[in-house]
C-alpha positions in Angstrom: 58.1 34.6 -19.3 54.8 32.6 -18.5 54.3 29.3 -19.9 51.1 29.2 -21.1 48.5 26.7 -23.1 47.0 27.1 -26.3 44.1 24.2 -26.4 42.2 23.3 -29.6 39.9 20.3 -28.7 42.3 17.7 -27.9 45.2 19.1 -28.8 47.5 21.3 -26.6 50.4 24.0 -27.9 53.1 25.4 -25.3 54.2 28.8 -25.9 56.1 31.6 -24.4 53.7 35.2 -23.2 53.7 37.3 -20.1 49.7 37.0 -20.0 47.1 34.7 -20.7 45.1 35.4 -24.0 42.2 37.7 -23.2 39.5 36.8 -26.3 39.5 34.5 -29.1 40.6 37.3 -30.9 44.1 37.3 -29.1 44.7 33.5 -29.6 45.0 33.6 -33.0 47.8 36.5 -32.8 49.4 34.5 -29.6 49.0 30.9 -30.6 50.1 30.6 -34.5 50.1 27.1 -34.4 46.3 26.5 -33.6 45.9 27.2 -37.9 42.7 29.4 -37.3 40.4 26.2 -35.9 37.4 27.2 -34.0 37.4 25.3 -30.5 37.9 25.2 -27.1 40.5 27.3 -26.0 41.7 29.0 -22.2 41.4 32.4 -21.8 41.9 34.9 -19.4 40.2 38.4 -19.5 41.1 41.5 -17.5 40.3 41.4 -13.7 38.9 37.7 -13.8 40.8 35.6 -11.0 41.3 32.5 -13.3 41.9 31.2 -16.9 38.7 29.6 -18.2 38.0 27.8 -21.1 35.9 29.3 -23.8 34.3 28.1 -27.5 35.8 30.0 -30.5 34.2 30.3 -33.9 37.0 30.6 -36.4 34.4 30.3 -39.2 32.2 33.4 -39.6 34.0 36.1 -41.9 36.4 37.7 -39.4 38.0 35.2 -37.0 38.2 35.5 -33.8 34.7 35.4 -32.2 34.1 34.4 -28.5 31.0 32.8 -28.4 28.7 33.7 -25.1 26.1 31.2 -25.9 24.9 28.3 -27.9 21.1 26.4 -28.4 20.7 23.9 -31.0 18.6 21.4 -30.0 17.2 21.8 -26.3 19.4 19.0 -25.2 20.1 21.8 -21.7 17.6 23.0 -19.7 17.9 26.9 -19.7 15.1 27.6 -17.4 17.8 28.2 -14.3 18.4 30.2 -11.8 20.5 33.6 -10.8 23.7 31.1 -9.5 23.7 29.1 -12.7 23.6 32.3 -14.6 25.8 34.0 -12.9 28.7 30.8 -13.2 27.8 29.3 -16.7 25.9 26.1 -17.6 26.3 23.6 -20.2 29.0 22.4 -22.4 31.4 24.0 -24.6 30.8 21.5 -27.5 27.3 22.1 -27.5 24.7 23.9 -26.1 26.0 26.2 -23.0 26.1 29.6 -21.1 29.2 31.2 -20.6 28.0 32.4 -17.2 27.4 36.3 -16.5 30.6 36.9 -14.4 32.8 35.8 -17.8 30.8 37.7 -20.1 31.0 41.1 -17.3 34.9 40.7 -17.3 35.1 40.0 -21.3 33.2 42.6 -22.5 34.3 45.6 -20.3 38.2 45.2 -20.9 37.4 46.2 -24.8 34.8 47.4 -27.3 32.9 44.4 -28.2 31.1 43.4 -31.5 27.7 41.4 -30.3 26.5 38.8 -33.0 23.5 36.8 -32.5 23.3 34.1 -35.5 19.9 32.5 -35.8 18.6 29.9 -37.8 14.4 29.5 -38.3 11.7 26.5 -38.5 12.3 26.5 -42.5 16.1 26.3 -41.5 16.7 29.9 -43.0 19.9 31.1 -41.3 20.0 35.5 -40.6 21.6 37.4 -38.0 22.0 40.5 -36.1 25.0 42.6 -34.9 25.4 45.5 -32.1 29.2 47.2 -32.6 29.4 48.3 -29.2 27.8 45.0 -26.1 28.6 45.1 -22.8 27.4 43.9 -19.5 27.3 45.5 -15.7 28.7 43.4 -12.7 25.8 41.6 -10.3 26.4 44.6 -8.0 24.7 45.9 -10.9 22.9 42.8 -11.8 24.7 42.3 -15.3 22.1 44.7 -16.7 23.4 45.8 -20.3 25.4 48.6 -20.7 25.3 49.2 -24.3 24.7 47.7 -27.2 25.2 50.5 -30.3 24.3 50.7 -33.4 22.5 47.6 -34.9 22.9 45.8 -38.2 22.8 42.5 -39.9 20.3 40.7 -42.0 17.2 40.0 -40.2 14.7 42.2 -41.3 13.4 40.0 -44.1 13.5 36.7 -41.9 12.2 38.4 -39.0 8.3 39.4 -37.8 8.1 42.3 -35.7 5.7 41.8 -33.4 3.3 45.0 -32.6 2.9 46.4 -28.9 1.6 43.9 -26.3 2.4 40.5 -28.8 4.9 38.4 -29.1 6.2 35.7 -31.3 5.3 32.5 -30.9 4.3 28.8 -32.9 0.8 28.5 -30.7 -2.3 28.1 -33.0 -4.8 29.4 -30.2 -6.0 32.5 -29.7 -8.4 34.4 -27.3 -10.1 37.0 -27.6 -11.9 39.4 -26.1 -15.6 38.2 -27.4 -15.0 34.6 -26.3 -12.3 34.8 -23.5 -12.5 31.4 -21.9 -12.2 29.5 -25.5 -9.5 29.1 -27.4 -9.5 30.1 -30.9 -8.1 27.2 -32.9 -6.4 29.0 -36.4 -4.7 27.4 -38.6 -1.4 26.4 -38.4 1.6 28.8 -38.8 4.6 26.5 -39.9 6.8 29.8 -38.5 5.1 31.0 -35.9 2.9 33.9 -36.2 2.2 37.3 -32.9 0.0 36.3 -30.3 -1.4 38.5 -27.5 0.7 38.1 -24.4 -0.4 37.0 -21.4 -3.4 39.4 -19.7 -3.7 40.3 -23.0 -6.8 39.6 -25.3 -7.4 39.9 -29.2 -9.9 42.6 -30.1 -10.3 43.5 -33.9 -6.2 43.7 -34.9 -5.2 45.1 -31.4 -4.2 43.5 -28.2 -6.3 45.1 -25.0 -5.5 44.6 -21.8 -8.2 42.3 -19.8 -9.8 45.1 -18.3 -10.4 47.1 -21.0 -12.7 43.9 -23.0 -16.4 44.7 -22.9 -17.2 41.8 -20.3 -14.4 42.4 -17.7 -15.8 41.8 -14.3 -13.6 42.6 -11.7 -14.5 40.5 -9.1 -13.6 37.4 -11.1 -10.3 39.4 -13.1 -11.5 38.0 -16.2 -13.9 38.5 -18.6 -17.1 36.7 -19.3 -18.3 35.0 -22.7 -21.2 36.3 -24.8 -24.1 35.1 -23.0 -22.4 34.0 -19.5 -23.0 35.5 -16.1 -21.5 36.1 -12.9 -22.6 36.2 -9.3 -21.0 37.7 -6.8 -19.5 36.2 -3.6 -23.0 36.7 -1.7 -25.5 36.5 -4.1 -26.9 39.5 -4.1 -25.8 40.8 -7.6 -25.6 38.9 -11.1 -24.0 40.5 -14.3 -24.9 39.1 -17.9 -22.2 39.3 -20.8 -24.1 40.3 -24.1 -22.8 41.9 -27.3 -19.9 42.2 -24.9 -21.4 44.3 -22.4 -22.1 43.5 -19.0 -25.7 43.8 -17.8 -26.2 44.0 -14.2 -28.8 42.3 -12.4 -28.7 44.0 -8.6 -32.1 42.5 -7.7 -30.1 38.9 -7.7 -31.1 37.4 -4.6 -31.4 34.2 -3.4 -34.7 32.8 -2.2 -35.7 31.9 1.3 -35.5 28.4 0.3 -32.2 28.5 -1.5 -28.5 28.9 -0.4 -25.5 31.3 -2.3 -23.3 27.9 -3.2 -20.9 26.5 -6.3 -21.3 23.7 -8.3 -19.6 23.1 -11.1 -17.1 25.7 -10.6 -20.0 28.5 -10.7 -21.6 30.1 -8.1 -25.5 30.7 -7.8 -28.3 30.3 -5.9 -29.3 26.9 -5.5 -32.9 25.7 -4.1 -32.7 24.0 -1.4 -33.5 19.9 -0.6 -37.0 19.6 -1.7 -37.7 22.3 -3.3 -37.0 23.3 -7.2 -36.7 25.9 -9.3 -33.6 28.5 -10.4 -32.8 29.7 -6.8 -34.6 32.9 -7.1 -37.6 31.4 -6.7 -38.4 28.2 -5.4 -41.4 25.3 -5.3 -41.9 22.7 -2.9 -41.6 19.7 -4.3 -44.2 16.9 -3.6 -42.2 14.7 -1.6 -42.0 11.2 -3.0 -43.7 8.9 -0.2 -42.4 5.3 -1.4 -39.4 4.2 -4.0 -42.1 3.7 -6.5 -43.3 7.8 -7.1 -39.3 8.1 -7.4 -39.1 5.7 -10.4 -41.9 6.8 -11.6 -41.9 10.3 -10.9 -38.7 11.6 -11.2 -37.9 8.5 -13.7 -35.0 7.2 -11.4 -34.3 3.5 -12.9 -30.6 2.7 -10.4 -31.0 1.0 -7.6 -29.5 2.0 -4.5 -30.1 4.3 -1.0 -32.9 7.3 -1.6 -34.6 9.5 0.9 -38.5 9.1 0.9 -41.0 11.3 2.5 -44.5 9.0 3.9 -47.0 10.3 5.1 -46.0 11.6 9.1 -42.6 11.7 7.4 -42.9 15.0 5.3 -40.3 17.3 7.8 -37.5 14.9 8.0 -37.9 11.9 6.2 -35.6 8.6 6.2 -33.4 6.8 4.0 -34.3 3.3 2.7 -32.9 1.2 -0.5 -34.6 1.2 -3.7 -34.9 -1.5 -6.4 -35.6 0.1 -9.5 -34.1 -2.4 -11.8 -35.5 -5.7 -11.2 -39.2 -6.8 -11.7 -40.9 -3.7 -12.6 -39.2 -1.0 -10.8 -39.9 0.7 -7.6 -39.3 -1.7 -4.8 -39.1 -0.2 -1.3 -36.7 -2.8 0.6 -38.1 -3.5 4.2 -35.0 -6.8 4.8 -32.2 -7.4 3.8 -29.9 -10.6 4.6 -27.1 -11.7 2.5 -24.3 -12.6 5.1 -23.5 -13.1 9.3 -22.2 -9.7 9.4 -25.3 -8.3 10.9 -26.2 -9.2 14.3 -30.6 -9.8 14.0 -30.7 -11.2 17.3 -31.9 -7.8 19.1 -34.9 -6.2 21.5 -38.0 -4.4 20.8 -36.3 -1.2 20.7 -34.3 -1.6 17.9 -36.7 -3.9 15.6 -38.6 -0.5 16.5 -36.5 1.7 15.1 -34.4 -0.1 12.5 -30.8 -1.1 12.5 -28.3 -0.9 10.4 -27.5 0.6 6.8 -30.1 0.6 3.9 -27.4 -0.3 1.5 -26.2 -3.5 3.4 -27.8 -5.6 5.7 -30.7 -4.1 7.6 -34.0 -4.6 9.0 -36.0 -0.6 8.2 -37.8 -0.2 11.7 -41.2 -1.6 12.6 -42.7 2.3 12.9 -41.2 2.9 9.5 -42.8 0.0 7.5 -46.3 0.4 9.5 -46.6 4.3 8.4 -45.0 3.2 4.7 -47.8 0.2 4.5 -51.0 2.2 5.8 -50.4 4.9 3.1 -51.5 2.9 0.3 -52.4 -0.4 -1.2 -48.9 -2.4 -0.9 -48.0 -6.2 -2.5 -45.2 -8.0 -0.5 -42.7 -9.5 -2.0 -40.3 -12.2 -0.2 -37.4 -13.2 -2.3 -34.8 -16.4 -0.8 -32.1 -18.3 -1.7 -30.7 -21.4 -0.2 -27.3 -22.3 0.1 -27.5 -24.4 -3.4 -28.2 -21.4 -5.0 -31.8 -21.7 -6.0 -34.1 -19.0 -5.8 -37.5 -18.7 -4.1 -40.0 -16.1 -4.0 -43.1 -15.4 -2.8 -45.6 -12.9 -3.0 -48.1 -11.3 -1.6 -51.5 -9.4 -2.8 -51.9 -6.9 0.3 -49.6 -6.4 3.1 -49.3 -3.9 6.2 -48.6 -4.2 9.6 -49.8 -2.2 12.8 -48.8 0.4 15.2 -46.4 -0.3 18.1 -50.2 0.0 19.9 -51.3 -3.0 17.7 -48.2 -4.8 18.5 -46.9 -4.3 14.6 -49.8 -7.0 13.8 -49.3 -8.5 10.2 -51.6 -8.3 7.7 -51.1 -10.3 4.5 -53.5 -10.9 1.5 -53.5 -13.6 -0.9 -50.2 -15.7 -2.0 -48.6 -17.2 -5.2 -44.7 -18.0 -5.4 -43.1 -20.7 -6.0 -41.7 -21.6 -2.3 -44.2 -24.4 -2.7 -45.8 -23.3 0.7 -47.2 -20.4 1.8 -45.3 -20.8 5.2 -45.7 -16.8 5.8 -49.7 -17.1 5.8 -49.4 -19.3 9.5 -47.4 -15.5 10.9 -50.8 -13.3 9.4 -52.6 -11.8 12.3 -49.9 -12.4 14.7 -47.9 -9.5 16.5 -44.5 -9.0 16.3 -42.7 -10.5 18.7 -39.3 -9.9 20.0 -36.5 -11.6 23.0 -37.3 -9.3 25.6 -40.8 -8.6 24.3 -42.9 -12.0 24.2 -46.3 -11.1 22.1 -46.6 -15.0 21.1 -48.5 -18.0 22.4 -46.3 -19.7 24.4 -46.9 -20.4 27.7 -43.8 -21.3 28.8 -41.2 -20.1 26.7 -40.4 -17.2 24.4 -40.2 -18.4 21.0 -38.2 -15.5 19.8 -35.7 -16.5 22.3 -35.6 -20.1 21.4 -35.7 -19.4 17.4 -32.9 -16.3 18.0 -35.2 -14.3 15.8 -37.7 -11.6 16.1 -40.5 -11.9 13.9 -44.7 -12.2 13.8 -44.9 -16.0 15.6 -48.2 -17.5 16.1 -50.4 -16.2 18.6 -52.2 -19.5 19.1 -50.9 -23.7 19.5 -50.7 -25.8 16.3 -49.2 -29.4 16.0 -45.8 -30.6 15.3 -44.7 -30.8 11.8 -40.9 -30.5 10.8 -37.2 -30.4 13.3 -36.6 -27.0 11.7 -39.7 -25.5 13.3 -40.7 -26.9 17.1 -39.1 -27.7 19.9 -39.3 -30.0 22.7 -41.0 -29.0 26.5 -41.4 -31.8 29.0 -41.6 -34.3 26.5 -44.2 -32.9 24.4 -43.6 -30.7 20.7 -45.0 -27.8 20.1 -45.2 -26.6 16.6 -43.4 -22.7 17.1 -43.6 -21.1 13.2 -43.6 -21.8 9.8 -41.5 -19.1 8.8 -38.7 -17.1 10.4 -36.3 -14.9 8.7 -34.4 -13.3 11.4 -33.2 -16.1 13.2 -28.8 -16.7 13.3 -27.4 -16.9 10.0 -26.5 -20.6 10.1 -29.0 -23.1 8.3 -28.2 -26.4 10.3 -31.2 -26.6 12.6 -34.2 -24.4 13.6 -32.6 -21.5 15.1 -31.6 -20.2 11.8 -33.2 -18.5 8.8 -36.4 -20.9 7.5 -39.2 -21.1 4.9 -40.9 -24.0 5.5 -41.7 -26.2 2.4 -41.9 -29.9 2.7 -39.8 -30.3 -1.2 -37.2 -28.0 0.1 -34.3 -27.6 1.8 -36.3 -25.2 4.3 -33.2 -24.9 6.9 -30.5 -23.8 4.2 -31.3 -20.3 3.6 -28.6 -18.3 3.0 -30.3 -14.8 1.4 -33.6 -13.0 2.0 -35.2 -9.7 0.6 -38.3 -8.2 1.9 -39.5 -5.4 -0.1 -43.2 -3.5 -0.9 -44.3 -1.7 -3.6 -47.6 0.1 -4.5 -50.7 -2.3 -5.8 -51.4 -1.7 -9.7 
């Protein structure tokens, strides 16, 4: 005889058998002394290699049940896979599966009784019994075998769902009239049948996707009233109305559009400059300055745009716009705010520009001549020195020359309050550059000696301030009265200066050049 091990949650009880219990059912025949509890228990059914341990409910009306599985408050994860299945999860005490390799061996070495016990959202308890449950083997993958004849008392706790729904506590449904928005209904404290997924509500039934009115499929979904489709080329729209698609096989982009997605739908889009739905499309008047943006296309946000001047219309350029301080609709010519930006440079580049509009920058000498002979432009020169105070000053009229004319500046009348109009002794002077000398110097180059390019006097003037001469063989000669490109440093007069005799004309530490359109 075997000594085996009746175990009822801590407790254990020896006895005397040949075999291990098979079921619950067994130990309370085998093991007398366990008085009926439900518990944890060993077993050992037919064909199965070891003893395992198992939960038996004592408590229902006939004893003896060996229970397969257990959820009572989604404490264990039962979203597993085959492995986990096949072996058991969980814990007795609690929530657990037995594993599908226990179950096979339990329920083929006798005729079974299934009971599924279940207890609802309104804590009504029912249940539901099959007289004859058992399961294949994985060769067969555990499929079920039988089940029999069903009974219980479920039917009056229990909705049966019709074909294609299923059961469930969601509030939201879809249907086939409005398939991208979710229903909200109000709220089922049980649960209420739902369309399953692919599955849409039409009238009382449940049609599959492609049988709604406004299936396209293309997209494998179905449109809204009132929305379209394109397909991937553009050359075909369909229209959802009184869910029924209307095709549109005419759809076709215009020359001046392109077949692209925004905003997660695809259509035909005009291209840059031009407006209009895509089918067809308008040139747009390009905008020739920062001010027709603002005022035109009622852009108030500073920052980078693209302008179109006159010579300009094909390609354009980039420049920074200031549509949020005095008026609006500032075209930004200079920028300086910091040494990052090397201005010490040839004729080339003060030619063509350098650097981004959005930083630090000097536009291009060929850019601001065909900007300022367009129109009527004011000038406005904005500076700060290194205590923080602020300077400006403005001009009525300003535009400069070709690279022919040598970029000559042209500046009309002057108010500000720099105290001096220092920018008035540069008008009528060419632009002058290090390895291009336009000014009046004999001797030297006083875009060399200043470490700046700018419009310096074509013609001698007297000495006047340290910031702004220099010495040759013992003589001074007065060199500018103004210079905004020289090294950012503010000690002597190879730096940034404004001259002002009430100011601290050396210590500038920020300048801002920028035009806009007179009146």
């Amino acid at each position: 005889m075997k000594c085996s091990v009746c175990m009822i949650r801590s407790s254990y009880f020896l006895f005397q058998s040949t075999e291990y219990p098979k079921d619950c059912q067994e130990i309370i025949s085998t093991c007398s002394n366990t008085l009926n509890e439900s518990g944890v228990y060993e077993i050992k059914p037919d064909g199965f290699p070891e003893p395992f341990e198992v939960y038996c409910d004592n408590d229902l009306g006939s004893d003896g049940w060996t229970v397969v599985q257990r959820r009572t408050n989604g404490f264990i994860n039962f979203n597993r896979n085959w492995d986990d299945y096949k072996h058991g999860f969980g814990f007795l005490a609690s929530e657990f599966w037995l594993g599908n390799e226990k179950i096979a061996h339990l329920t083929n070495q006798k005729k079974y009784q299934l009971r599924m016990d279940f207890t609802n959202a309104l804590g009504h308890s029912y249940h539901v019994t099959f007289d004859d449950f058992r399961i294949a083997d994985e060769w067969s993958q555990y499929y079920i075998q039988g089940l029999g004849d069903e009974g219980g008392n479920a039917d009056s706790f229990i909705e049966w769902c019709p074909l294609n729904m299923s059961f469930s506590n969601s509030t939201c449904e879809r249907r086939c009239t409005e398939p991208n928005t979710c229903i909200t209904l109000a709220s089922v404290e049980s649960g209420r049948c739902i369309c399953t997924d692919g599955y849409m509500i039409q009238g009382e039934d449940c049609l599959p996707q492609s049988q709604c009115g406004c299936f396209v499929q293309e997209k494998g979904s179905v449109l809204n009233d009132g929305e379209s489709f394109v397909n991937s080329d553009c050359t075909s729209r369909v229209n959802c109305s009184d869910n029924r698609l209307i095709h549109e096989d005419d759809y076709q982009c215009s020359d001046d559009a392109m077949c692209q997605e925004r905003d997660g739908l695809r259509r035909c889009i005009c291209n840059n400059r031009f407006e209009g739905d895509g089918i067809t499309c308008i040139r747009k008047e390009p905008r020739k300055d920062c001010y027709e943006i603002y005022i035109t296309d009622g852009v108030h946000t500073d920052g980078v745009y693209t302008i179109y001047p006159t010579g300009w219309e094909d390609s354009g350029f980039q420049v920074y716009c200031e549509m949020s301080t005095d008026g609006g609709g500032w075209t930004v010519l200079q920028r300086r705010s910091s040494g990052s930006v090397n201005f010490y440079r040839g004729w080339n580049e003060y030619r063509d520009g350098f650097e981004s509009p959005s930083g630090d920058h000097w536009l291009g000498n060929d850019k601001i001549h065909d900007l300022s002979v367009q129109k009527t432009y004011q000038l406005k020169v904005d500076m700060t020195d290194s205590a923080g105070s602020q300077y400006y000053a403005l001009y009525s009229t300003f535009s400069i020359g070709d690279e022919d004319d040598k970029y000559t500046l042209s500046l009309g009348s002057f108010s500000g309050n720099t105290g001096y109009n220092s920018m008035n002794w540069n008008n009528g002077d060419p632009f002058s550059t290090p390895d291009r000398d336009n000014d009046a110097r004999m001797v030297s180059t006083v875009a060399e000696k200043l470490r700046g390019a700018w419009w310096y006097p074509s013609r001698y003037y007297y000495p006047a301030n340290y910031c702004y001469y220099f010495s040759e063989s013992g003589s001074y000669y007065f060199c500018s009265y103004s210079s905004l490109n020289g090294d950012y440093q503010y000690s002597d007069y190879r730096g940034i200066f404004w001259y002002n005799p009430s100011m601290s004309h050396c210590g500038i530490t920020d300048t801002n050049m920028r035009i806009r359109p007179v009146g």
